[in-house]
Residue, then its C-alpha position, 0 to 999 in steps of 0.5 A: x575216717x575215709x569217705x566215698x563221696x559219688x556225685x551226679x548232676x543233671x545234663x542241663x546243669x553242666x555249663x553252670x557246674x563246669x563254670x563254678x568248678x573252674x573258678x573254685x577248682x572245687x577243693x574241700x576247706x579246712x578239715x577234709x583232704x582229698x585223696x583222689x576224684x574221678x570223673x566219669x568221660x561222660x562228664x555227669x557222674x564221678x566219686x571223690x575220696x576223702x578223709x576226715x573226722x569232721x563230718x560239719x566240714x563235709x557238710x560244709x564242703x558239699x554245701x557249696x554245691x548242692x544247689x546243682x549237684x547231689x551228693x552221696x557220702x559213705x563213710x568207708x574202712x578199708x581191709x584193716x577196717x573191715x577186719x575189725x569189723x567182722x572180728 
């Protein structure tokens, strides 16, 4: 399952989430692959998409962070998806 993570973070939390982001690339463990992350030019907000069928691995992903950034996870299906959806 696909998922579309948004991220935004307080201005006075840049310098501390920058310097952690580049330490650990910010990558997601075992069980979550990234497909792409998007930063917006203003540098405090962004989206990340992901694939995963272990919702625990996201938490655990996302953990690593929350001390300075909140996160929102929608999981998301794309036209074949929502076809099957609405029938």
């Amino acid at each position: 399952m696909k998922f579309h993570i948004t991220y935004e973070f307080a201005p006075g939390d840049r310098d501390e989430i920058q310097a952690q982001f580049k330490e650990t690339g910010g990558l997601p463990g075992e069980g979550v692959t990234m497909l792409g992350r998007y930063h917006a030019v203003e540098g405090l907000t962004g989206f990340i998409l992901v694939e995963s069928d272990d919702a625990i691995a996201i938490g655990k992903w996302m953990q690593e962070w929350t001390h300075l950034i909140s996160f929102e996870v929608v999981p998301v299906v794309d036209d074949s998806g929502i076809t099957d959806v609405i029938g």
